[in-house]
Backbone bond lengths (Angstrom), bond angles and torsions (degrees), N, CA, C in turn:
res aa  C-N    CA-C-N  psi(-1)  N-CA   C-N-CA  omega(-1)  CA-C   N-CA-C  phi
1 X - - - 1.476 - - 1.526 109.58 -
2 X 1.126 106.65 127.98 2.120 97.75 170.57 1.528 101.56 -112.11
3 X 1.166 99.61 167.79 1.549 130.07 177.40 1.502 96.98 -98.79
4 X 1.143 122.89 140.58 1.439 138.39 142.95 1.509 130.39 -90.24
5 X 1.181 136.34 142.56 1.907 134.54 -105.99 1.848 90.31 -84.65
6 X 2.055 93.02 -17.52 1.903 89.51 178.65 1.582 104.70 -75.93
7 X 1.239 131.27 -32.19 1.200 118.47 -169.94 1.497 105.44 -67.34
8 X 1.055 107.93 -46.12 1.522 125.53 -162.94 1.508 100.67 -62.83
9 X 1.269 132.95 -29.03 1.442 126.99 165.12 1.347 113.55 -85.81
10 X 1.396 132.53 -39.33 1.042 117.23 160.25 1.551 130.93 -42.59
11 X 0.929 112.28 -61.16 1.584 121.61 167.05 1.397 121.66 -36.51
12 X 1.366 118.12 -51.80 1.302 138.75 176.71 1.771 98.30 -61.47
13 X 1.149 131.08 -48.83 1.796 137.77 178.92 1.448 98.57 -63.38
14 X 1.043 90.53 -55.42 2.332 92.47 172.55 1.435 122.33 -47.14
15 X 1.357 119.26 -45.25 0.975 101.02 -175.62 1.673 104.78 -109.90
16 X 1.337 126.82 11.64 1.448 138.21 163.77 1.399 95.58 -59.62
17 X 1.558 107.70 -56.77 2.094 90.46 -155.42 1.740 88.05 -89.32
18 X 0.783 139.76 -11.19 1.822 141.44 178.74 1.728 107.87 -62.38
19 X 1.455 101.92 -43.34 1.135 107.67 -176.76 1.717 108.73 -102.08
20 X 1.482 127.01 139.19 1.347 130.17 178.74 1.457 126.13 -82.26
21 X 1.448 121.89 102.63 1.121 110.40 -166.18 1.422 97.78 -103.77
22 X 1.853 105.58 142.20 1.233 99.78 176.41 1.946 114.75 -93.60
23 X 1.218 113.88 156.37 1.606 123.96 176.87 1.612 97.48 -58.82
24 X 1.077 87.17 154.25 1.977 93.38 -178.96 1.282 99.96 -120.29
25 X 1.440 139.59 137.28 1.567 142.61 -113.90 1.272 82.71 -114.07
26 X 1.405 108.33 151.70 1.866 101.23 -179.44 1.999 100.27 -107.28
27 X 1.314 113.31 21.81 1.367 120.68 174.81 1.814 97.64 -120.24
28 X 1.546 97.92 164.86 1.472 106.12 166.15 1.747 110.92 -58.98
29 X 1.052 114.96 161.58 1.399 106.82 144.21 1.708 128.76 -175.23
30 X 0.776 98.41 167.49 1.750 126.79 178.24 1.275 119.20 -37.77
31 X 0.944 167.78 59.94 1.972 148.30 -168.58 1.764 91.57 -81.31
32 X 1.191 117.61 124.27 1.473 132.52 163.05 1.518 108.47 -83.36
33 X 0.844 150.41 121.27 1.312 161.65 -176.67 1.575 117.07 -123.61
34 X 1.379 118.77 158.94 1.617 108.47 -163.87 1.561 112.26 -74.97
35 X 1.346 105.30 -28.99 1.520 123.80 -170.28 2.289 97.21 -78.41
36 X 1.134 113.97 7.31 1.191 108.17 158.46 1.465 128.94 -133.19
37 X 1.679 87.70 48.20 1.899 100.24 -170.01 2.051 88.65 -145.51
38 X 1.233 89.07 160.45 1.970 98.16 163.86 1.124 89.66 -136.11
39 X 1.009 124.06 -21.64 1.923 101.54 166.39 1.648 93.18 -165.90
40 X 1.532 89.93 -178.02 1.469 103.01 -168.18 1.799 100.19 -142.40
41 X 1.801 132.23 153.71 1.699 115.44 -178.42 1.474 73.78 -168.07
42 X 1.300 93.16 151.78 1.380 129.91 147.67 1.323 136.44 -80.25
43 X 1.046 148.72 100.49 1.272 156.94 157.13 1.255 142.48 -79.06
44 X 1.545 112.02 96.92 1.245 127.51 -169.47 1.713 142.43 -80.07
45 X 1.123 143.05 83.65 1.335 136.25 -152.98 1.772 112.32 -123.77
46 X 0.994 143.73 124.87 0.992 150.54 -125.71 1.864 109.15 -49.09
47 X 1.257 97.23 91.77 1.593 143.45 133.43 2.104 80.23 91.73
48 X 1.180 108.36 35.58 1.333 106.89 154.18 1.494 115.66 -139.38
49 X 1.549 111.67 161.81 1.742 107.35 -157.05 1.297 90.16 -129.30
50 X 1.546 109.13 167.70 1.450 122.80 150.01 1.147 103.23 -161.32
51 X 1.824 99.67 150.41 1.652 127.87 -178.15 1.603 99.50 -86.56
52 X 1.538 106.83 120.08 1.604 130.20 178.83 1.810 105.72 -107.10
53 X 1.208 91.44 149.53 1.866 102.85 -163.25 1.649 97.41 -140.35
54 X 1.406 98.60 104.82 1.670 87.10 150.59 1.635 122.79 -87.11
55 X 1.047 107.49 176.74 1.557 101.51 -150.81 1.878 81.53 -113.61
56 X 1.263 105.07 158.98 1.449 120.81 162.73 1.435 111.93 -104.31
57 X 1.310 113.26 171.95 1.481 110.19 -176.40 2.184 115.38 -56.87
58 X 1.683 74.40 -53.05 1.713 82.91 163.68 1.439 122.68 -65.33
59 X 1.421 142.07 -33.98 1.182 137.58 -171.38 2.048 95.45 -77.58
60 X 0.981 111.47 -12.13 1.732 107.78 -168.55 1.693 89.85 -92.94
61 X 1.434 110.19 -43.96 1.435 116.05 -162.86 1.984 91.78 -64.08
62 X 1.074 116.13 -76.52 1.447 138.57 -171.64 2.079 92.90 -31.12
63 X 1.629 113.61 -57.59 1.395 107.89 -133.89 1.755 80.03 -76.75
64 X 1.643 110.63 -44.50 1.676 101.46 -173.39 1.740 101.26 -56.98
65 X 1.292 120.03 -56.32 1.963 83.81 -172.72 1.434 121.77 -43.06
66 X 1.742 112.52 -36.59 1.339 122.63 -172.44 1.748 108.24 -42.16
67 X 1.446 107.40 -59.41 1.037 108.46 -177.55 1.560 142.93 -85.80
68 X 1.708 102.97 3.35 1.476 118.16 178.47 1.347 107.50 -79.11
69 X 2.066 93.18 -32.96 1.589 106.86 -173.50 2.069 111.18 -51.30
70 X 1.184 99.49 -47.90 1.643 130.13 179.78 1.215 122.20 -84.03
71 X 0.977 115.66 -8.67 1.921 114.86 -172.28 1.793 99.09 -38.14
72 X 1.012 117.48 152.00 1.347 122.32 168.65 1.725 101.64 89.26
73 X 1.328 108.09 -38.49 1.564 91.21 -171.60 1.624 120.59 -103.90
74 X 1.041 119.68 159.95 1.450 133.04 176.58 1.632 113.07 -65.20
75 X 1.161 112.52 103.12 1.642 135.01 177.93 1.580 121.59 -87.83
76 X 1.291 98.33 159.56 1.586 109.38 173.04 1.787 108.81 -114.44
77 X 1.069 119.63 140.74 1.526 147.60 179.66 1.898 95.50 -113.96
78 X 1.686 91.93 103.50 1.779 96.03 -177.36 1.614 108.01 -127.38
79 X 1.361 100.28 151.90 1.672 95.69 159.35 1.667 98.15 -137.85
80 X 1.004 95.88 138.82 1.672 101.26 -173.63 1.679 123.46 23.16
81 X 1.369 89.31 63.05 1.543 101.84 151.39 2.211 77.68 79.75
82 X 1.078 145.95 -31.16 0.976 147.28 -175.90 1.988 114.37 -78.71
83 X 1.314 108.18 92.48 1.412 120.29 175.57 1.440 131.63 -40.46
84 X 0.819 128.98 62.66 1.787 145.15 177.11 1.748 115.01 -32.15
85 X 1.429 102.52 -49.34 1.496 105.14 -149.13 2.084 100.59 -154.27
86 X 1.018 129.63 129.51 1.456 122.13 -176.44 1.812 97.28 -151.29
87 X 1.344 81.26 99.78 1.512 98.03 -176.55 1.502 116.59 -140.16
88 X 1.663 113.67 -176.65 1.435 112.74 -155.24 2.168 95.63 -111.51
89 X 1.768 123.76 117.37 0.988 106.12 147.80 1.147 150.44 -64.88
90 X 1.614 124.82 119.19 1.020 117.01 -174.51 1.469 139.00 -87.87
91 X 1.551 80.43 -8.24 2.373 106.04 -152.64 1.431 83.36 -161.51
92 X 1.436 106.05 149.44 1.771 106.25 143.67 1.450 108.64 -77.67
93 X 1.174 86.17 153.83 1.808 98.04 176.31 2.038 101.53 -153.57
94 X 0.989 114.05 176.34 1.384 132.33 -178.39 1.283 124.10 -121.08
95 X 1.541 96.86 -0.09 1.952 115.23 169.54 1.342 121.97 -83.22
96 X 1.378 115.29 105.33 1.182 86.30 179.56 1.644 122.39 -83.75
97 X 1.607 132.38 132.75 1.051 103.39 -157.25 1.954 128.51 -80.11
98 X 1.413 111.15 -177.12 1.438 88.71 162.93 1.133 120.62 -108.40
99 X 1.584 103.21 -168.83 1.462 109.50 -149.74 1.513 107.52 -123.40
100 X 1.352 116.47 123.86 1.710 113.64 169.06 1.022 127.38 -81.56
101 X 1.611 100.21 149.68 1.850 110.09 -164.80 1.630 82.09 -130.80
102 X 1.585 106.50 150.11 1.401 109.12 173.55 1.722 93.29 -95.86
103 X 1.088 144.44 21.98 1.433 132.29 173.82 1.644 102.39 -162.95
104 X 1.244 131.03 155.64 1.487 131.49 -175.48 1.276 103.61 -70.81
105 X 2.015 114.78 -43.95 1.697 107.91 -159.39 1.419 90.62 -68.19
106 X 1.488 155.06 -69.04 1.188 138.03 161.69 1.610 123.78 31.60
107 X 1.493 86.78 -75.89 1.630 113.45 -155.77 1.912 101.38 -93.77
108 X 1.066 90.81 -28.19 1.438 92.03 177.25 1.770 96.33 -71.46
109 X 1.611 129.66 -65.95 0.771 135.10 175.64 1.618 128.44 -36.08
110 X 1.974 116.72 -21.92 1.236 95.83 149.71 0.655 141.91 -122.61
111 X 1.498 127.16 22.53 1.195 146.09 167.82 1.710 115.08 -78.69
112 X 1.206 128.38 -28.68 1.474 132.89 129.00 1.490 123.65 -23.23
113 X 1.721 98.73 -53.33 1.416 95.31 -176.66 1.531 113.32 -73.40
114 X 1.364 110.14 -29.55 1.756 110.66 -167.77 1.596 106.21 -53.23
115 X 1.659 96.54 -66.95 1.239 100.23 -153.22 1.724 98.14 -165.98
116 X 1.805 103.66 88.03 1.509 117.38 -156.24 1.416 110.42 -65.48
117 X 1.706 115.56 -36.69 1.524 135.84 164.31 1.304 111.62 -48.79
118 X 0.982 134.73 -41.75 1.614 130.71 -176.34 1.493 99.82 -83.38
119 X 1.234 140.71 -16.67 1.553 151.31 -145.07 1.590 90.50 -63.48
120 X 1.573 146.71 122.71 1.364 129.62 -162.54 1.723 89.10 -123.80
121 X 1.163 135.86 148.26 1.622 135.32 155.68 1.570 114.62 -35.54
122 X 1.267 117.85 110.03 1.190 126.68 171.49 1.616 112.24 -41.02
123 X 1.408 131.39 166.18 1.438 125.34 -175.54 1.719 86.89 -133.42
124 X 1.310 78.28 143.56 1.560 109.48 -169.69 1.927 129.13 -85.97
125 X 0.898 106.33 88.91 1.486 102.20 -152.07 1.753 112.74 -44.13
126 X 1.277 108.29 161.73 1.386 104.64 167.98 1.360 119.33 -79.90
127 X 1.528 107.18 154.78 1.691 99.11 -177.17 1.558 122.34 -78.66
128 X 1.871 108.72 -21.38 1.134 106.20 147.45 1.852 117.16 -151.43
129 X 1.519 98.57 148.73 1.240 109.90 -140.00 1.509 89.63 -104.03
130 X 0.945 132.53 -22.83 1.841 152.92 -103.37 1.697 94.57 -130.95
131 X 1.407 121.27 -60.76 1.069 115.02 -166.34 1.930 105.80 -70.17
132 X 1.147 129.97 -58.30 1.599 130.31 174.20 1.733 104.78 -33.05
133 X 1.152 115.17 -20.70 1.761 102.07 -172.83 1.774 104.90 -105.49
134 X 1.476 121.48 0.95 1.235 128.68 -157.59 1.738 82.22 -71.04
135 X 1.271 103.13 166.36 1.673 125.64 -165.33 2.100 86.87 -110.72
136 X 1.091 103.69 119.05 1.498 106.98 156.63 1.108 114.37 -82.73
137 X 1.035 125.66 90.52 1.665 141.36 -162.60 1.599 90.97 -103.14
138 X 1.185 129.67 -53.35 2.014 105.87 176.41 1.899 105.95 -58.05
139 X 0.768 110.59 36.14 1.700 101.28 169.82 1.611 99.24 -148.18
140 X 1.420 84.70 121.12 1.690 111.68 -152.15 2.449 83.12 -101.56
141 X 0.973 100.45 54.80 1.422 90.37 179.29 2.252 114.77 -61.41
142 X 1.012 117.89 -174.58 1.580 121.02 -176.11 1.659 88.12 -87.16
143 X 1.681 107.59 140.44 1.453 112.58 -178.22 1.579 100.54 -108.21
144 X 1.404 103.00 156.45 1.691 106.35 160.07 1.299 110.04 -70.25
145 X 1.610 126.47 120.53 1.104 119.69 136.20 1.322 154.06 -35.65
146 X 1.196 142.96 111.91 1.634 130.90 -147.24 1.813 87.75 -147.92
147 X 1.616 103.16 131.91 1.643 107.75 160.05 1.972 102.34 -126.51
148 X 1.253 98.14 172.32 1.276 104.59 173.49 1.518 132.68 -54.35
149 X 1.069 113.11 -12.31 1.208 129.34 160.66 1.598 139.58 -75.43
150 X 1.800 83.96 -20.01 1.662 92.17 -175.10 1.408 97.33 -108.13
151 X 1.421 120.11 21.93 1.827 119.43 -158.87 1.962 83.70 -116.65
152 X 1.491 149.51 130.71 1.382 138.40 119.58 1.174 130.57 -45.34
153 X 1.494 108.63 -64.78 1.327 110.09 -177.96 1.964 118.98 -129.53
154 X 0.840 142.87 171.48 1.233 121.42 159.79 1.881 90.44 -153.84
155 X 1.416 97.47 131.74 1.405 129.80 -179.66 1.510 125.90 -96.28
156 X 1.388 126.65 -179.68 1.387 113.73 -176.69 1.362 90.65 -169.58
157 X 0.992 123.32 140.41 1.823 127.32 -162.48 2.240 85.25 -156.39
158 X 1.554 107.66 125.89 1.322 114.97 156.53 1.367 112.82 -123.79
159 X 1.189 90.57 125.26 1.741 117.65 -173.42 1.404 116.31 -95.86
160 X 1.083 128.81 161.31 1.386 132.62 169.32 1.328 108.05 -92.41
161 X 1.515 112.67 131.72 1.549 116.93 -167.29 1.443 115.63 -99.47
162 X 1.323 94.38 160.99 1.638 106.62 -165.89 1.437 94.58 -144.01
163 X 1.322 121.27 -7.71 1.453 132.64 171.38 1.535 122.21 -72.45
164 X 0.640 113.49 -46.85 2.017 119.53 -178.81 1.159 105.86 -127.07
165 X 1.307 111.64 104.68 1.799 143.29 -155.09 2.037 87.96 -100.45
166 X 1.198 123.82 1.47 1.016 117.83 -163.76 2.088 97.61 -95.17
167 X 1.402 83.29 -29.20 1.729 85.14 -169.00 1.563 95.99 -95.19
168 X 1.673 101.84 -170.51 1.278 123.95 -145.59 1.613 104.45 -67.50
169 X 1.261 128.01 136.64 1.762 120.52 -167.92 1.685 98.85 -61.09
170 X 1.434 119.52 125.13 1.873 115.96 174.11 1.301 90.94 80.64
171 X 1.244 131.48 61.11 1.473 128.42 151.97 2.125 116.01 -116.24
172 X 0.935 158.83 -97.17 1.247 144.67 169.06 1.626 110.65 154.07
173 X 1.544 97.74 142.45 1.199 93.53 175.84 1.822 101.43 -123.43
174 X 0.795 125.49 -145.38 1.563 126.24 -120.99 2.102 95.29 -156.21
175 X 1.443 120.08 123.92 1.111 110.51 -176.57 1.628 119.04 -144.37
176 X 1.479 125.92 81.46 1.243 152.25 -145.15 1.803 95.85 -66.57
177 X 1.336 116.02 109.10 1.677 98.16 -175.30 1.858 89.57 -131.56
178 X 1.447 96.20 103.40 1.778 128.25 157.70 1.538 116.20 -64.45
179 X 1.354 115.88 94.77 1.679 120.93 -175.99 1.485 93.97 -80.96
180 X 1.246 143.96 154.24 1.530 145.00 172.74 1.914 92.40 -107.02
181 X 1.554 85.98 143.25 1.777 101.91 154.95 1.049 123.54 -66.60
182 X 1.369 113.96 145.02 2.027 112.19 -178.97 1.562 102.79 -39.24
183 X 1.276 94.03 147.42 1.636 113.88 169.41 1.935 119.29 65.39
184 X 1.804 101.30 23.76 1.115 95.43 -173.20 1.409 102.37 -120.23
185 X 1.363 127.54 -10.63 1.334 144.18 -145.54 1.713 99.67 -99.87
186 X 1.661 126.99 -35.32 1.275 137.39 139.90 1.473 124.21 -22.15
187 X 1.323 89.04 -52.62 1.894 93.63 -155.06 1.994 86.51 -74.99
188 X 1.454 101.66 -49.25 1.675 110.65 174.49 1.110 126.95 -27.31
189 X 1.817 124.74 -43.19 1.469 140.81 -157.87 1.550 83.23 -88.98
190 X 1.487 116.96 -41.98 1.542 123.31 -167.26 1.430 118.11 -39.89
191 X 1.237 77.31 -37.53 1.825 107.40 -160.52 1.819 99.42 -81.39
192 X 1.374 98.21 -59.30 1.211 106.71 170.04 1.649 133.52 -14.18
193 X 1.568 81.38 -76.18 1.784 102.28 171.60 1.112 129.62 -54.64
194 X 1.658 107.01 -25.13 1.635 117.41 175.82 1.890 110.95 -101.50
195 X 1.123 97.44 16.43 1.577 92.00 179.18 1.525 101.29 -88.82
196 X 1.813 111.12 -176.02 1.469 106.52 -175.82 1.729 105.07 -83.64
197 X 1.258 118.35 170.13 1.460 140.31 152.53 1.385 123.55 -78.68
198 X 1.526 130.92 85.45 1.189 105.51 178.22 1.415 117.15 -112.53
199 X 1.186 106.90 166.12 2.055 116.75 179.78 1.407 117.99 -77.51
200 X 1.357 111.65 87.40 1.795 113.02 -168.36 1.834 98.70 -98.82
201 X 1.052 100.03 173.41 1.089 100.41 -178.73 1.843 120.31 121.08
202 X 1.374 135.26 140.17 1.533 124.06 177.57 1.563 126.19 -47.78
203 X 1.789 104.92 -21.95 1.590 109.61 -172.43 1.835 98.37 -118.81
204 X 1.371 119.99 -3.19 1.329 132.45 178.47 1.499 100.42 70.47
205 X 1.155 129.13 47.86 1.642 130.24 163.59 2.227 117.27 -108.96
206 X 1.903 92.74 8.70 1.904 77.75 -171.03 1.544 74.90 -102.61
207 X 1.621 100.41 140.00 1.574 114.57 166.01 1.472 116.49 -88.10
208 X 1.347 122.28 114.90 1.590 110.56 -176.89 1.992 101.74 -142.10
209 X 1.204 84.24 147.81 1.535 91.40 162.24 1.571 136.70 -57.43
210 X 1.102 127.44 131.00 1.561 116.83 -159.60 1.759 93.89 -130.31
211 X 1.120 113.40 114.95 1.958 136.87 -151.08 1.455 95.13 -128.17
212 X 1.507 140.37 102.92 0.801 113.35 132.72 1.815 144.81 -103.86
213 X 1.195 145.48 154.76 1.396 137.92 -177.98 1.571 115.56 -77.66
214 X 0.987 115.90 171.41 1.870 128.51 -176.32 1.968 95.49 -166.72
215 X 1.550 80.25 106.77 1.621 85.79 140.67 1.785 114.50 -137.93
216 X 1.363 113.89 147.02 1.451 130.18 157.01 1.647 65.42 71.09
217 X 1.157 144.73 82.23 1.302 144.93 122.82 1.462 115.75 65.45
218 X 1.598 112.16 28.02 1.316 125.71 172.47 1.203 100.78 -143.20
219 X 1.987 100.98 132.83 1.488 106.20 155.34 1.444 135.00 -90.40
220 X 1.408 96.95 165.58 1.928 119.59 -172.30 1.176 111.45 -94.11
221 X 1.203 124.12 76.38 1.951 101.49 177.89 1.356 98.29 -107.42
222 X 2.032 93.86 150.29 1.345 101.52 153.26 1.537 155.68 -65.45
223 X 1.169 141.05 143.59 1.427 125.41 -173.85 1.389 123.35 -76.48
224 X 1.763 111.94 -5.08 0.952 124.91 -165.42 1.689 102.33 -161.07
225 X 1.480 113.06 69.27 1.407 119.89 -177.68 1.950 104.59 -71.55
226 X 0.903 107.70 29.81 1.988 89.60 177.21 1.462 67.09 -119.08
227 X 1.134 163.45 -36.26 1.644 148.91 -114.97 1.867 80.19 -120.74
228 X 1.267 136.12 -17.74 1.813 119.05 -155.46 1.329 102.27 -74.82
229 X 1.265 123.86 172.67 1.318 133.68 152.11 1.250 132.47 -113.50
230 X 1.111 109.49 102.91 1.469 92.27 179.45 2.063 124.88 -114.44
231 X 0.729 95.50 123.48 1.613 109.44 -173.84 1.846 105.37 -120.25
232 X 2.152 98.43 -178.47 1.104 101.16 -179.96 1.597 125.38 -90.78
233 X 1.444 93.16 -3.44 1.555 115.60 176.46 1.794 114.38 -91.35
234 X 1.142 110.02 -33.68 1.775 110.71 171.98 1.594 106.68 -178.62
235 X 1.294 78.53 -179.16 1.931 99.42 -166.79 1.811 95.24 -108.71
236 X 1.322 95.49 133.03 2.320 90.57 172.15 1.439 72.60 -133.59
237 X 1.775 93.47 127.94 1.455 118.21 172.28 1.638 98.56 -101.26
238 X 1.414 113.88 166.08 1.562 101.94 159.96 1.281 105.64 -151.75
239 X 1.661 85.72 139.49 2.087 97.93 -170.20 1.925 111.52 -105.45
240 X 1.041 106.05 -175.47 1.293 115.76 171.94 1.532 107.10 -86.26
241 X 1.175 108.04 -54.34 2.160 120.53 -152.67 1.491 84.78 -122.49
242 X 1.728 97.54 152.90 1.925 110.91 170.08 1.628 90.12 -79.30
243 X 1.325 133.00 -14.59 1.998 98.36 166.27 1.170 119.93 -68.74
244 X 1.759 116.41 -41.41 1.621 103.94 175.33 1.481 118.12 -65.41
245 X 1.198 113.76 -22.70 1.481 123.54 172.69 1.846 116.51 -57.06
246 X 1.351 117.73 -48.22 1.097 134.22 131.81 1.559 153.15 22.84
247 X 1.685 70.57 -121.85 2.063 93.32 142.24 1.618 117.50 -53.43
248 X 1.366 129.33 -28.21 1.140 102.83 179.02 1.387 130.67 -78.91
249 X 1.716 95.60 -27.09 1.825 130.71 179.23 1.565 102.84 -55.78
250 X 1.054 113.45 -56.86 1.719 120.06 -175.11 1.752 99.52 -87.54
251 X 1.135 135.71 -64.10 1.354 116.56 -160.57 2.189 100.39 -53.55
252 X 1.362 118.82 -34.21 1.191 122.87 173.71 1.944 111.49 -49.55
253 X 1.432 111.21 -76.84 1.275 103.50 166.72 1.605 86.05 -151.22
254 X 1.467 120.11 126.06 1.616 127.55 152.87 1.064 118.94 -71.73
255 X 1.342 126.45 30.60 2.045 126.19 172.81 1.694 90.28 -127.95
256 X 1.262 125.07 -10.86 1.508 110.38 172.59 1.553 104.32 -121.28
257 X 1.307 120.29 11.35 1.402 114.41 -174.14 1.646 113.04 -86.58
258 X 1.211 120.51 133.18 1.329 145.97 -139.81 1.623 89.44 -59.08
259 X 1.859 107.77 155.54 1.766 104.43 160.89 1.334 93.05 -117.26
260 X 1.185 144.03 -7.02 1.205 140.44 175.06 1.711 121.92 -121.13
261 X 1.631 116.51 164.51 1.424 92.30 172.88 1.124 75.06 -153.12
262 X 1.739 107.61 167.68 1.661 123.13 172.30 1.275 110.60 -120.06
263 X 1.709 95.71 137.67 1.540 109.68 -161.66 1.550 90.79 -113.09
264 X 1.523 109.84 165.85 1.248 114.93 -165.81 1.485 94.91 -111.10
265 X 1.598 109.55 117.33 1.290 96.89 158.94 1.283 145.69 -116.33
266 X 1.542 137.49 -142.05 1.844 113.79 179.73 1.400 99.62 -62.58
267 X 1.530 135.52 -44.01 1.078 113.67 -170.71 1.899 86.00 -149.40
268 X 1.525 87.00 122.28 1.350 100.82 174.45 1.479 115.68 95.19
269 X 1.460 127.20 158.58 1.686 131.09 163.51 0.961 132.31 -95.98
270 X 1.414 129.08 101.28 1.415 118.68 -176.12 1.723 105.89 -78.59
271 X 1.575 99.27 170.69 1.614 105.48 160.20 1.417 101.26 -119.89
272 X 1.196 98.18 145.46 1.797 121.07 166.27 1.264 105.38 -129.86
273 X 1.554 112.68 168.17 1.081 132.66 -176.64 1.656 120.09 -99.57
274 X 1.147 108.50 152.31 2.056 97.74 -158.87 1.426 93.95 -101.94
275 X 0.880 114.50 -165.22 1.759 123.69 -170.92 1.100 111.13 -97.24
276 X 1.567 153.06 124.51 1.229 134.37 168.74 1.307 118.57 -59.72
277 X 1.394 118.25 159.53 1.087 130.26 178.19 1.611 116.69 -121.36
């Protein structure tokens, strides 16, 4: 039997709209798959959500080529042909990022759909997050001395915060990282070991070291001393605002204080340039 070229298009229109074809994305993109997760949670903070992904060895391996491949361009975050996330790379990275839901049942609802086995118990925020990072600023303890000479580099990294639950959900704080010159990072630990012990924390049970710096006869404190680091290689202070972030860069030494800083973004770090002063 043959078809003649009208049947033959007809037929072909029949089973075109019968069958669902999906649009093919006019960006790169992502397919998340289960085999590039060890688990999957929801995270809830006042009455907005997001879908969290730990990464598997393969989902870290897979997402950084994804994104070295793309750096610069605007991507898709997919799970079965279903668009998650459409955002701009900035960096490769191996995170994959998460994803916002304006409501939990939403987000709860697709993270069920991804991949229900990996589905992990959401974590429960604290009711307050705020007081353990407060700066004991009436305790005037002995500071490290620091001049420009004993400073290499000093950095500035803004992060997206998870620290002060009080401000706007996806807002950022600010993270001051002081590299020391050879032979200064010794005398630092020195100092270290002999500073006080204090009880930080909302119920006063985390034991941490409390360090503060002095240069030109002013001190550096952090806004959030349980969060610092301190090692023999550098000091990471952490502020609220890029002025205290700042002020610490220039009152430390203003001939090594940063012109750029890297901000963290949905996917990847950009650098920008800071404001002169």
């Amino acid at each position: 039997m043959k078809f003649n070229t009208s049947m033959q298009l007809y037929a072909f229109a029949f089973i075109y709209f019968l069958v669902p074809v999906e649009p093919a994305l006019a960006e790169p993109h992502f397919e998340i798959t289960c085999t590039h997760l060890e688990k999957l949670y929801v995270y809830e903070f006042q009455g907005k959500a997001r879908l969290n992904f730990v990464e598997s060895g393969e989902g870290r391996r897979d997402f950084q080529q994804f994104t070295s491949a793309n750096a610069g361009n605007v991507v898709s975050i997919v799970h079965k042909g279903t668009v998650l996330l459409k955002d701009h790379v900035y960096s490769s990275t191996e995170y994959i990022p998460s994803i916002p839901f304006s409501n939990r049942e939403a987000a709860d609802k697709t993270a069920r759909d991804m991949c229900p086995s990996l589905l992990a118990v959401s974590p429960v925020p604290p009711p307050d997050i705020t007081s353990p990072m407060n700066n004991p600023e009436a305790l005037e303890f002995p500071a490290f001395q620091l001049s420009c000479k004993d400073i290499a580099t000093i950095e500035i990294i803004k992060k997206k915060s998870t620290i002060w639950w009080e401000n706007t959900f996806g807002t950022y704080y600010y993270l001051v990282i002081i590299r020391f010159a050879p032979d200064v990072g010794e005398k630092f630990m020195r100092f270290v070991k002999s500073s006080p012990e204090l009880m930080l924390g909302e119920d006063h049970s985390i034991p941490k070291k409390y360090v503060q710096l002095s240069a030109h006869g002013k001190r550096m404190r952090s806004d959030a001393p349980l969060l610092d680091g301190l090692s023999k290689a550098e000091v990471i202070l952490t502020k609220r605002t890029l002025e205290g972030s700042l002020e610490i860069a220039h009152t430390l030494c203003s001939a090594k204080a940063p012109l750029t800083m890297r901000v963290e973004r949905t996917i990847g770090i950009e650098s920008v340039p800071l404001p002169e002063r």
